[in-house]
Phi, psi and omega in degrees: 000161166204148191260132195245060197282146168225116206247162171208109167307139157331217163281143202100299199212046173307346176258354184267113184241152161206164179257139178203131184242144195220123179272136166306136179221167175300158166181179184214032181293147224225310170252174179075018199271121164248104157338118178227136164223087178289019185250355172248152178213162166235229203304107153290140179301144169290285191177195176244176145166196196205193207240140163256090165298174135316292173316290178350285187295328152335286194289308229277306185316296187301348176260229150261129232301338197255346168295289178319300239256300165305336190271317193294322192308339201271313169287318172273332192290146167340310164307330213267246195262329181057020180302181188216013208194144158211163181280133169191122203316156111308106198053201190276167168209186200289015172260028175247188166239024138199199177258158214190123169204140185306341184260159161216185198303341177264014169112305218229151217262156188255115178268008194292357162317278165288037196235294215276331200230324162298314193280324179312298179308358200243333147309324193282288200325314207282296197289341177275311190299347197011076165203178170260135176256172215258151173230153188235121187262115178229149197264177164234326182210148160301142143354122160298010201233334163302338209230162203278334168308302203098023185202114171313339192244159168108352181113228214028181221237138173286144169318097168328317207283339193262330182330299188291339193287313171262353167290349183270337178306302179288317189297304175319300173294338168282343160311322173303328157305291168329305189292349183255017147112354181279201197217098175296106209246344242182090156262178205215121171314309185175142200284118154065054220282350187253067195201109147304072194254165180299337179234215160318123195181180208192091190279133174222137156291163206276341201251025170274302179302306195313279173333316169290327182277321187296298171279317191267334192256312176294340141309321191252322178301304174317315199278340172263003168086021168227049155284358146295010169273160184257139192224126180220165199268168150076267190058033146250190178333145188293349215241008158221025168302330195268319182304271216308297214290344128355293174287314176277307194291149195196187195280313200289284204263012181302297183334319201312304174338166158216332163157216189225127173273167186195153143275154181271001235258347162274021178097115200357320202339070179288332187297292202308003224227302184318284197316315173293342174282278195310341175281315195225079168291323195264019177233120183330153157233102193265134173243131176258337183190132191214145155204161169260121172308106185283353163291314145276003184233134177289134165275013157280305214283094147271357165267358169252357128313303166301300175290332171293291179315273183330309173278348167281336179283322163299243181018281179320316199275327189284341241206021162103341165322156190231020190178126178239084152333061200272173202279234144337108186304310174226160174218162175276170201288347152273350183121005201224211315329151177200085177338334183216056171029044194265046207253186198202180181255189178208144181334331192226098171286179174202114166287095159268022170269282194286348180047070170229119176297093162254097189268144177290161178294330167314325203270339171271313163305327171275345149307351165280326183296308198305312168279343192266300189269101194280155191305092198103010177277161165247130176289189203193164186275129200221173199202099193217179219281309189184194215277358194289331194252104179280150152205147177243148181204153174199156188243106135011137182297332196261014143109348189261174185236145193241122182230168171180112212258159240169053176319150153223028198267193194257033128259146176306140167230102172305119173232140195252149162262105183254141205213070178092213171255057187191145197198151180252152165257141161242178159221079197296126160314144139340132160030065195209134170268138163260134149222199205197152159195137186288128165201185197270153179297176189285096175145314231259118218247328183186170167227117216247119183228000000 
């Protein structure tokens, strides 16, 4: 067997990438060892993907046919990043460049919005990926008139008297999406139901959302023919995923379910991932949105946006996930546009002053996840000597095993990749993402565990 390592440096030297190949020989080495037990498996992958915003789509409009063209081949192609999935708000949220929402007073919903600023972008991704890619539709707020504030942004709460009135609202709009040839694969109840925000936002109690889908929204899917969507709970923060799906899933709604979206922005609780497998196994677990917030992150530390990212993406996949999300495909050179300066960064700016396309070291640390673990892989059972070296491994629809390794100490770290009764040396780089994949030497007819 060989092993096919490919690295990208760190702080400093972010532009610096190399390839190195290391054949498995017998051994018996005891430290420094990462385990692989490909006869075990869990959770097969989904994909990758990111977000179409308004902002997005706002910055996507400026650039130039050939700028664009660079920018999708990087996110879709096979080669490339391969997402497979993208994300898109219902109306507006603080990724927009003002507030927006499709319904009005006669009755019939106004889409030039998303006509105008969304649809393009979600045409090109689809011709550079050349497939229709799957949409996951998530709301931030109902109609203001639906809601007890009278205002999308600040928090309040939906109208009880209004329920049936927005399960027809979201069905519609994702019609609206169909009839125009994409593939609603996904809903999201609803972004962040515990989060009083400066911008769009919407509160629900668990046995709120429980209600609503159950008497109003699953009702109304039945009567329009898409109770085939994936419905998924919560999408907020990790460290209360397991409460809500707790709370909700029941004999009367487990159909509904499809499984729980969830955000990093409180911090690891990988443990909280655990408890949802083990509660609920036959229900997904999605992370729908991660960025680094420049509200906690020096927007200067890009290697500190990049190794904070990389380790919440091991962490989320070893720990169960079927789908990984990152937020804004693009953004502009502050971080934006965000009607209430909420900005963050994204794999790709775009200088719209210099009208220069700038991808980040972030956006090469998550090409490492994106191209290696392809679509249909299985994780597979690992082991590793202590906390300086992260990994994640899986084994690839085509029989190869796929790894993607994360020094993260300001030293080289030597490691052995143990296989059976065989094993590789490595020299993982300083403040360095890896990622790697196993197949057979030269000679070697397959490789069968």
């Amino acid at each position: 067997m060989k092993l096919k390592l490919h690295t990208t440096f760190g702080a400093g030297r972010w532009n610096e990438q190399f390839e190195q190949t290391v054949l498995f020989v017998p051994g018996e080495t005891e430290n420094r060892v990462l385990n692989l037990y490909p006869e075990i498996r869990y959770q097969r992958l989904e994909g990758f993907g990111g977000a179409v915003t308004d902002a997005a789509a706002f910055v996507y409009a400026q650039m130039d046919e050939r700028q664009k063209q660079s920018l999708m081949e990087a996110y879709f192609s096979p080669g490339r990043m391969n997402y497979q999935m993208l994300r898109v708000p219902i109306d507006s949220c603080d990724f927009s460049t003002d507030q927006y929402e499709a319904w009005t007073e006669s009755g019939e919903l106004d889409f030039s919005r998303v006509e105008e600023r969304i649809l393009p972008m979600l045409r090109d991704a689809e011709r550079a990926a050349g497939r229709r890619l799957p949409l996951m539709l998530a709301p931030w707020s109902p109609p203001r008139h639906m809601k007890n504030s009278g205002k999308r942004h600040g928090g309040g709460s939906l109208l009880p008297e209004c329920r049936a009135e927005y399960a027809e609202y979201l069905c519609r709009y994702m019609e609206e999406f169909i009839r125009r040839g994409f593939l609603v694969k996904a809903l999201s109840l609803q972004n962040e139901p515990k989060a009083v925000q400066t911008w769009d936002s919407c509160v629900y109690t668990a046995q709120e959302e429980k209600t609503f889908l159950r008497d109003f929204l699953w009702p109304a899917l039945k009567r329009r023919g898409l109770t085939g969507l994936e419905i998924y709970l919560w999408d907020h923060n990790k460290e209360r995923v397991y409460e809500w799906m707790r709370d909700i899933i029941d004999a009367e709604t487990d159909e509904m379910i499809a499984g729980a979206a969830f955000h990093w922005y409180s911090g690891d609780h990988f443990e909280a991932l655990d408890l949802c497998r083990e509660r609920f196994p036959g229900k997904k677990l999605v992370l729908s949105e991660s960025c680094i917030e420049f509200s906690k992150f020096d927007p200067s530390d890009t290697f500190g946006a990049a190794l904070s990212f990389a380790h919440e993406m091991i962490g989320d996949l070893n720990h169960g996930i079927s789908f990984f999300g990152d937020w804004n495909l693009l953004l502009d050179e502050l971080g934006g546009p965000n009607y209430v300066g909420n900005y963050c960064l994204a794999p790709f700016l775009y200088d719209t002053k210099e009208k220069r396309l700038r991808p980040q070291l972030l956006q090469q640390y998550m090409e490492h996840f994106s191209r290696t673990l392809t679509p249909g892989s299985e994780r597979i059972g690992a082991s590793r000597f202590d906390e300086s070296v992260e990994m994640t491994a899986w084994m690839r629809p085509d029989g190869s095993l796929a790894l993607v390794l994360l020094n993260r100490e300001d030293r080289p770290a030597p490691v052995v990749v143990r296989l059976q009764d065989r094993e590789a040396a490595l020299l993982l780089q300083p403040e360095s993402i890896s990622s790697a994949v196993i197949e057979p030497a030269q000679g070697e007819t397959a490789l069968i565990f």
